[in-house]
C-alpha positions in Angstrom: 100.2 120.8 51.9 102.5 120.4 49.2 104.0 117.5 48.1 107.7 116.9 46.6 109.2 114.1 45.8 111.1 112.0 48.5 115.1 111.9 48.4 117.6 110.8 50.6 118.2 114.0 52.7 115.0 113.6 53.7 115.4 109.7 55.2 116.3 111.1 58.5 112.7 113.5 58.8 110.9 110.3 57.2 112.6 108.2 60.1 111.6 110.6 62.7 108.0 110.8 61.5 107.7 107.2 61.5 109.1 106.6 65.1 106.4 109.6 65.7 103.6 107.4 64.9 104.9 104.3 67.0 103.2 102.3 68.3 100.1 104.1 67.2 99.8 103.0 63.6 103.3 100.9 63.6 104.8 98.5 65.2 108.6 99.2 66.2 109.5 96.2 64.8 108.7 97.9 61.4 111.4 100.4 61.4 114.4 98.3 59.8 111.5 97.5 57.2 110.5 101.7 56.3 114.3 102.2 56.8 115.6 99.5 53.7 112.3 100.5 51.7 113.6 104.5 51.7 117.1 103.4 51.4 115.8 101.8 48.2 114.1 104.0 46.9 116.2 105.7 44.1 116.3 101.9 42.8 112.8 101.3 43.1 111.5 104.7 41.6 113.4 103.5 38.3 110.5 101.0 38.7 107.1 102.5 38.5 107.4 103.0 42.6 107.3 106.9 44.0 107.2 108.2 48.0 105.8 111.3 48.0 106.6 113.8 51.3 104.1 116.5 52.3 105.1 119.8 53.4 103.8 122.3 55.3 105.4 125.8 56.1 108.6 123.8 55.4 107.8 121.1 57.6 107.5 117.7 57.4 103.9 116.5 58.1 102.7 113.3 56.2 103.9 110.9 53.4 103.2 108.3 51.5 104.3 105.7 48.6 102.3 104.2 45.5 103.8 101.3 44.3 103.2 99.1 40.9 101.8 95.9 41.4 100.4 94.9 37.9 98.4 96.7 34.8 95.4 97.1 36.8 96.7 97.4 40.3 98.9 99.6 42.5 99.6 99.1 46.3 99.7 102.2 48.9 102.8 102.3 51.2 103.9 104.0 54.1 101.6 106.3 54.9 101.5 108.6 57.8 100.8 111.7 58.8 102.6 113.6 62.1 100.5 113.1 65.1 100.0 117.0 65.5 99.0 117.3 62.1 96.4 113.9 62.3 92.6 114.5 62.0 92.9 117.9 59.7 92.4 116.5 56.6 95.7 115.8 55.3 95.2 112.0 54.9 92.5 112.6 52.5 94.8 115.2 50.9 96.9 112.3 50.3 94.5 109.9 49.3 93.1 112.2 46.9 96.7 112.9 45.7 96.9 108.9 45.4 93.6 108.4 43.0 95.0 110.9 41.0 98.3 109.5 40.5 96.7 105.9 39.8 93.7 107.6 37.4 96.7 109.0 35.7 98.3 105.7 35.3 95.2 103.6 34.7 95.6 101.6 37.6 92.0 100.3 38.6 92.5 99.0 42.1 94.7 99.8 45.6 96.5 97.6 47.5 96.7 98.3 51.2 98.0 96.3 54.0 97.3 98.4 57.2 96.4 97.6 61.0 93.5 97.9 62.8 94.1 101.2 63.8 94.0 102.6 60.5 91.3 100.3 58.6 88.1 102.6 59.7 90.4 105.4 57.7 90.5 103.1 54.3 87.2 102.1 55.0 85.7 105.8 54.2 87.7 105.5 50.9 85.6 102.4 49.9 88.2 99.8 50.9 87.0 96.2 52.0 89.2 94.0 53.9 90.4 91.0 51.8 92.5 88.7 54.4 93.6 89.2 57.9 96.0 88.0 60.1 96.2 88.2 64.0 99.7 90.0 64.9 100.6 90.1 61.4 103.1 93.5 62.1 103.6 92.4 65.6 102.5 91.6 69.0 98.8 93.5 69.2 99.5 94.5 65.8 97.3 93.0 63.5 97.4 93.0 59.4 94.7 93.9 57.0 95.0 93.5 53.5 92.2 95.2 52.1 91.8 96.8 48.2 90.3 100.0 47.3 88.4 99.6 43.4 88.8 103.3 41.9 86.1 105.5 40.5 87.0 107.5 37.6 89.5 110.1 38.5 86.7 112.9 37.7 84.6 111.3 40.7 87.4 112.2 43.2 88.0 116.1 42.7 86.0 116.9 45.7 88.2 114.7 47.5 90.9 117.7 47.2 90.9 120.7 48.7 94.6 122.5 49.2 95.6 123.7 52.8 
């Protein structure tokens, strides 16, 4: 997979992969939500936030977003991967691409807020869940707020194998 940075011709394949992975992972009550956060994005990247997009064979298959939060901490958002590309390793292409990008920037913990659909997935990355909420996202749709603390970048380079 490669990854490029996210710009606005790309809102409407971002859109499409999100409304792929509803009500799965998201709650359709979300989309105005991913929809404002890419439409501010050319703003926010000004501000320490990127998006990156994962392509495959020119195709749009996963993305995701790291975010600052403070000296020590960054948050993941909007991650997703195309539910015919799920369960072949590109999420932990993209978390591996995430550790990097925080190693590189000295962050020393990840924010996530995820369901629990996708918790078990964070869980393998040494997240713990800090605080939940009971149809936080929506109905059925409950929010975890869990935090990943980062190894040194060097521990992660098995974590990254190119497709």
């Amino acid at each position: 997979m490669e990854f490029k940075p996210y710009s606005q011709d790309d809102m409407a394949g971002c859109i499409e992969l999100f409304d792929l992975n509803c009500p799965r992972f998201f709650a359709r009550e979300e989309r105005s939500d991913y929809s404002h956060f890419l439409q501010q994005l050319p703003v926010l990247g000004s501000t320490n936030t990127i998006y990156l997009l994962g392509w495959r064979e020119q195709r749009l298959i996963a993305c995701f977003g790291m975010a600052r939060v403070s000296s020590e901490t960054c948050a993941l958002s909007w991650i997703m991967v195309h539910p015919e590309y799920q369960r072949q390793g590109y999420g932990e292409e993209m978390m591996a691409q995430l550790f990097t990008l925080a190693g590189a920037a000295r962050y020393r913990k990840v924010a996530i807020s995820t369901s629990q659909h996708a918790d078990q997935f964070f869980a393998r990355f040494g997240a713990v869940t800090l605080r939940s909420q009971n149809d936080g996202w929506g109905p059925g749709m409950h929010r975890l707020d869990m935090e990943i603390i980062l190894p040194s970048v060097n521990t992660l380079a098995d974590l990254h194998e190119p497709r």
